[in-house]
N, C-alpha and C positions, 0 to 999 in steps of 0.2 A: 794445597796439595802440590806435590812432585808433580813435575810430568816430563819425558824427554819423547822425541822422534830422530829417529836416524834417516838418512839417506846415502843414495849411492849408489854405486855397482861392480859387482867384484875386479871386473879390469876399466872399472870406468875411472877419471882422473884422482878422486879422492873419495874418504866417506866422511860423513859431516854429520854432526849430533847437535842438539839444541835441546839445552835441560830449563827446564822452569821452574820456581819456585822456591832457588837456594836462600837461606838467610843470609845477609850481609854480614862479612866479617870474619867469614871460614877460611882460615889462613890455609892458599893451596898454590901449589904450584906445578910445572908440565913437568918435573920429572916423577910425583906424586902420580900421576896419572902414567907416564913411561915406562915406570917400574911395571905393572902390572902388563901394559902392551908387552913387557920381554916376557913374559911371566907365560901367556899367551902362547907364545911365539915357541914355545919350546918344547919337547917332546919326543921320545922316541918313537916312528912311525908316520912323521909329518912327513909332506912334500917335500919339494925343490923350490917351491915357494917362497918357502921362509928364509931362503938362502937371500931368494930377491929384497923381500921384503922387509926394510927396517923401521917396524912403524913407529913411528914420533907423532904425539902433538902439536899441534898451535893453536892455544887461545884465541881468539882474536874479537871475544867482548865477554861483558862481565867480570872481568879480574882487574885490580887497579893496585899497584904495590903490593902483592902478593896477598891481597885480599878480595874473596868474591864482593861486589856490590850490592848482589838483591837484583837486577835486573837479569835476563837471560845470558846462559854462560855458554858461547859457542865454540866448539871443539872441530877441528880438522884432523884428517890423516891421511895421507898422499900414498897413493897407491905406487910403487915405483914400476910394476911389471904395465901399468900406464905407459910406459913408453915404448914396448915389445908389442902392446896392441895397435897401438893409435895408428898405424902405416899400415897396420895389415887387412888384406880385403877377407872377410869373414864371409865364408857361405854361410846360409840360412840353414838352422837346425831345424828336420824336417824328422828325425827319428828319436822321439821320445826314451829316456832314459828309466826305466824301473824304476820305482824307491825316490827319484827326484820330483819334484813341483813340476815339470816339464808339460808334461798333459793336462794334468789338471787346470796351470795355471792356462796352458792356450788354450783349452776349452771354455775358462772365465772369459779370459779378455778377448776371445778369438782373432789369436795370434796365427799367421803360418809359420811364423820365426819361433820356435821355442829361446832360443836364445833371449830373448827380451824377457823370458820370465828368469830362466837359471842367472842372469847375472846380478838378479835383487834376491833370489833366492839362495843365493849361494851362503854359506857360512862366513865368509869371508865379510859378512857386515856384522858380527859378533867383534872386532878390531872395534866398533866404534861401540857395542855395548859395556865393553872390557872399562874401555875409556869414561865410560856414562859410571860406572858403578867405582871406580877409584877415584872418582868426584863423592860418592855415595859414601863410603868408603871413610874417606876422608871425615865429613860429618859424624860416624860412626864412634871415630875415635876419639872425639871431644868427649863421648860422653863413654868412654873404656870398653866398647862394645868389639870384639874382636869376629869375626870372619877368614874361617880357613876349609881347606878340603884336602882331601887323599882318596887314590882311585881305591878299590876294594877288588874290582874283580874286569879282567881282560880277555876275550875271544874265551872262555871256560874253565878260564883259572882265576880261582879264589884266592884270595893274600888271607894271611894268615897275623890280624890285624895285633899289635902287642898290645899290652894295656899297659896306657901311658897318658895321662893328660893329655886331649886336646891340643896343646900348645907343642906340647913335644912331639906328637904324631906329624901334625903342622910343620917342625923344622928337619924330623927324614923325610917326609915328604916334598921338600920343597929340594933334597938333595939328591932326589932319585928323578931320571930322566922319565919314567911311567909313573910319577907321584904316587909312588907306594910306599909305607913306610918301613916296609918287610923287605931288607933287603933277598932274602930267599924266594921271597913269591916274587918281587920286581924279577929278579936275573929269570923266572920261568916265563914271566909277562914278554920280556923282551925277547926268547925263546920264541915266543908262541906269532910276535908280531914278524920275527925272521922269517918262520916256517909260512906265512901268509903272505908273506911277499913274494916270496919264491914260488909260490903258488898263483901268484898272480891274482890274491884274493884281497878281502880287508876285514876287517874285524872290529866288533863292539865291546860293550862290556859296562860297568858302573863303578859308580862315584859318591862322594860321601861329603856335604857337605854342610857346614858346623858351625854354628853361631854363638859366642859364649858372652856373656855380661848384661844376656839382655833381663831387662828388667822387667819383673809382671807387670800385666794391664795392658800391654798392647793388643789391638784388634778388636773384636766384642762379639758377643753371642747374638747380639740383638736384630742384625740382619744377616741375612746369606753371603753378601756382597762386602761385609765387612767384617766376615773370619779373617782372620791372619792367616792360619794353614791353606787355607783355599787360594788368595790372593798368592801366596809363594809357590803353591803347586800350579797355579797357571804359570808364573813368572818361571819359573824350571823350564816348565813341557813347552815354553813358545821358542827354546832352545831348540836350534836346527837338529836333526835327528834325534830326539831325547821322543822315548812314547813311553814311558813309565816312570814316575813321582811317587815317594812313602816317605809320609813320616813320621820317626822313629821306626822301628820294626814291626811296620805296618803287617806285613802280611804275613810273618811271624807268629806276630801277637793271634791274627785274624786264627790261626786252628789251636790255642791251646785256651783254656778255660779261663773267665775271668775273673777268678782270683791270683791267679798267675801272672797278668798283663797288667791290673791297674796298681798304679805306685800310691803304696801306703804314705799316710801323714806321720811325721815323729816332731815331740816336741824337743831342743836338745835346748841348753842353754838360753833358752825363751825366745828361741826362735824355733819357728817353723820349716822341718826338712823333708826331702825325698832320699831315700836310700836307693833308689833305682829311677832310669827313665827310660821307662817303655813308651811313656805317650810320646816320648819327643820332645818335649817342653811346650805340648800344646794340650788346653783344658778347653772345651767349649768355643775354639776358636781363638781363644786368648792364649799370651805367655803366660807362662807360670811361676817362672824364675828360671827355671830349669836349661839348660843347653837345648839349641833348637837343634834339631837331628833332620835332615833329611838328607835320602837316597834319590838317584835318578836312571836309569836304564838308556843308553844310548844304542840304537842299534846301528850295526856295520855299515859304514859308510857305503851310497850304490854306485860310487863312481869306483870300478874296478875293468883292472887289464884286460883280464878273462871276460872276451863282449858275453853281454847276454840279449836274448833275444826280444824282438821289440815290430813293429810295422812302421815304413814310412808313410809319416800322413801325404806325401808330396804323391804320391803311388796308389798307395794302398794294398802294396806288394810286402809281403813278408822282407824282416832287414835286421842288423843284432848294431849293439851301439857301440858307437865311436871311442874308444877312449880319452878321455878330461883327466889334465896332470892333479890328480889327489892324493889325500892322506889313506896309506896304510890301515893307519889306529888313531884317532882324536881323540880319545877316552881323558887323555892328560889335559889337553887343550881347552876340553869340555867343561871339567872341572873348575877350571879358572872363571870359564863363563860363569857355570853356576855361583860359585862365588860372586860374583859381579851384580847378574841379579837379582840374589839373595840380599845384598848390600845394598840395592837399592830399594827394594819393598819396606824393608827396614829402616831404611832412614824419613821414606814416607810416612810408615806410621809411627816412627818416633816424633817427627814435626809434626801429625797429625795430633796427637798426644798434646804436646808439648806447649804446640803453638808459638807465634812470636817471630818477625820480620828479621831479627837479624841474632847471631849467634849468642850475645850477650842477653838478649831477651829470652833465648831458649833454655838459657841455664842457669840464669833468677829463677824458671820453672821450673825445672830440674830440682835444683835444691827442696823449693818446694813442696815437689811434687813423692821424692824422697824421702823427706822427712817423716811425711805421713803416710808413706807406702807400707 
C-alpha cells in the first residue's frame, strides 16, 4: 500500500511529506511536483501570503537520475514567511477562533496557547499534500489516467457549467483565476468575492472534481473499508474546511425515482456502454469504467475581519477574535487539493490492483490485467 504523512506548521520553518510504497522506476521530477504547488498558489480571493510564499520542492531521498527507487520518497517546502516569524515574540492565543480547531484541539491536548493547535491546523499544510498527490499524480499518468477539477458554485452563485468534454472544461478552467469554466459565472464569482471583501466577510462554495481513464475493477464490494467511493469521500472531507462529499449527483439523484437515476446498459459495437452517469462511475463500491465524478462543499473560511464573538479562556470574560491574515475565498485553491487527493486514493488502489515493486512490473500487469478486462 501507499501511505504518506506530512508534517509541519503553517509559520514554522518548512513542511515535509514522506510518501511509502512508490514503485521503482517512476520517472519524476521537482518541477512535476512544482507545477502543481503554483497550481495551488493561485486564485482569485487568496491572501498576502502567496505574494510571500513561492513554494518549491526538494527531493532529498528516494529519487536517483530522475527515477523514483522504491525506497521512501521525501519532499520539503520552505516556508518563506519563516523568516517574518522566527524574531517575533508571539503572545499566547487565549481567545478561541469560531469554525477553527482552536478549542477543540486545546481542549484535546490541553493547551493554554491555542496557537499550537492553529499552526498544524492551518491549511497551509495542504502545500505538502498538493506535493504528495503530483507524485500520485505522476504514477497516474503511466497508465493514461487523467485528474482534473472546475469550481461549480462561489458565495451563491452557480456557474453555468458548458457541456464540453472533461478535458476541455479542464483547460478554461485552468484559465480562469476562480477555476470556472464559464467565463460569465467566473466575472460574477469574482463580483461576489469583491463584494465580500469589502465587507470584510469570506465566502464558500463548491468544486467538481473528475477522474477520467480509470478503468473498472477498482475497490471492491467485499468490505466496508475497501469501497473506493468511501475511501475518496474520506480523502475529500479530511480537506480543511470541506463538510460535504457526493458522488456524482448524489443528492440529486437522492429525490427523483429510480428509474431516472440508475444508468442503463447498451450493447454498441460489442462493447458494453453507459449513456449517462449518474452513479459517478461508481457500482457497489467499484469503478465501472465510467468517469469518477465527485462534488465537495467548502464552507467560508472563519478567519474574517469582521471579529466575531468568542470568550477568553485566560479570563473567562466575554472577548471577539483577533483577526489572522487569510483567504477571502479558497474555493479555487481547494480544488487543486481535491485533486491531489483524489490522485492519491487512486494510485493506491491502482497499485493495490496491480501489484508489483517497481513500474515496469506494474505494467506487465496492466497489460494483462487489460486484456482480460
Amino acid at each position: 500500500m501507499l501511505r504518506f504523512l506530512t508534517a509541519g506548521e503553517s509559520h514554522g520553518p518548512a513542511l515535509t511529506a514522506v510518501i511509502e510504497g512508490l514503485p521503482a522506476g517512476l520517472p519524476l521530477t521537482e518541477e512535476d511536483i512544482n507545477l502543481q504547488l503554483r497550481r495551488r498558489q493561485m486564485g482569485y480571493g487568496r491572501s498576502g501570503r502567496q505574494k510571500i510564499e513561492r513554494d518549491k520542492v526538494a527531493v532529498s531521498s528516494g529519487l536517483a537520475h530522475g527515477l523514483t527507487t522504491g525506497g521512501p520518497l521525501a519532499l520539503r517546502i520552505e516556508n518563506r514567511d519563516w523568516a517574518n516569524w522566527k524574531a517575533k515574540e508571539m503572545p499566547p492565543l487565549t481567545v478561541p477562533r469560531p469554525g477553527h480547531a482552536d478549542l477543540a484541539g486545546a481542549l484535546k491536548y490541553g493547551f493554554d496557547d491555542m496557537r499550537l493547535v492553529l499552526e498544524r491546523a492551518s491549511a497551509r499544510e495542504t502545500a505538502a499534500r498538493v506535493a504528495v498527490g503530483a507524485v500520485a499524480r505522476r504514477l497516474l499518468k503511466e497508465f493514461d489516467i487523467r485528474v482534473g477539477s472546475y469550481v461549480f458554485e462561489i458565495g451563491g452563485v452557480v456557474a453555468e457549467i458548458p457541456d464540453l468534454p472533461y478535458d476541455e472544461l479542464w483547460t478554461h478552467a485552468e484559465a480562469s483565476d476562480v477555476r470556472c469554466p464559464d467565463p460569465a459565472s467566473a466575472e460574477a464569482m469574482r463580483r461576489r468575492i469583491s463584494e465580500a471583501r469589502r465587507a470584510k466577510d469570506s465566502l464558500g462554495g463548491v468544486f467538481v472534481v473528475v477522474a477520467t481513464g480509470v478503468p473498472p475493477g477498482l475497490g471492491s464490494h467485499v468490505h466496508w473499508d475497501r469501497r473506493l467511493d468511501a475511501r475518496l469521500a474520506h480523502a475529500v472531507m479530511s480537506i480543511q474546511a470541506i463538510k460535504g462529499v457526493e458522488i456524482g449527483p448524489a443528492f440529486e439523484n437522492a429525490r427523483r425515482m429510480g428509474t431516472q437515476v440508475h444508468d442503463e446498459i447498451f450493447m454498441e459495437n460489442g462493447r458494453l456502454i453507459r449513456r449517462t452517469n449518474r452513479a459517478g462511475g461508481f457500482e457497489g463500491g467499484i469503478t465501472n469504467g465510467q468517469p469518477l465524478v465527485m462534488r465537495a462543499a467548502m464552507k467560508p473560511i472563519p478567519t474574517t475581519v469582521t471579529p466575531l464573538r468568542s470568550v477568553d479562556l485566560a479570563t473567562g470574560e466575554p472577548a471577539t477574535t483577533q483577526y489572522q491574515r487569510s483567504d477571502v475565498c479558497a474555493v479555487p485553491a481547494a480544488a487543486v487539493v481535491g485533486e491531489a487527493m483524489v490522485s492519491w486514493v487512486l494510485a493506491d488502489a491502482l497499485l493495490a490492483k496491480l501489484g508489483g515493486d517497481s513500474l515496469a512490473e506494474m505494467k506487465a500487469h496492466w497489460k494483462v490485467w487489460r486484456r482480460h478486462a
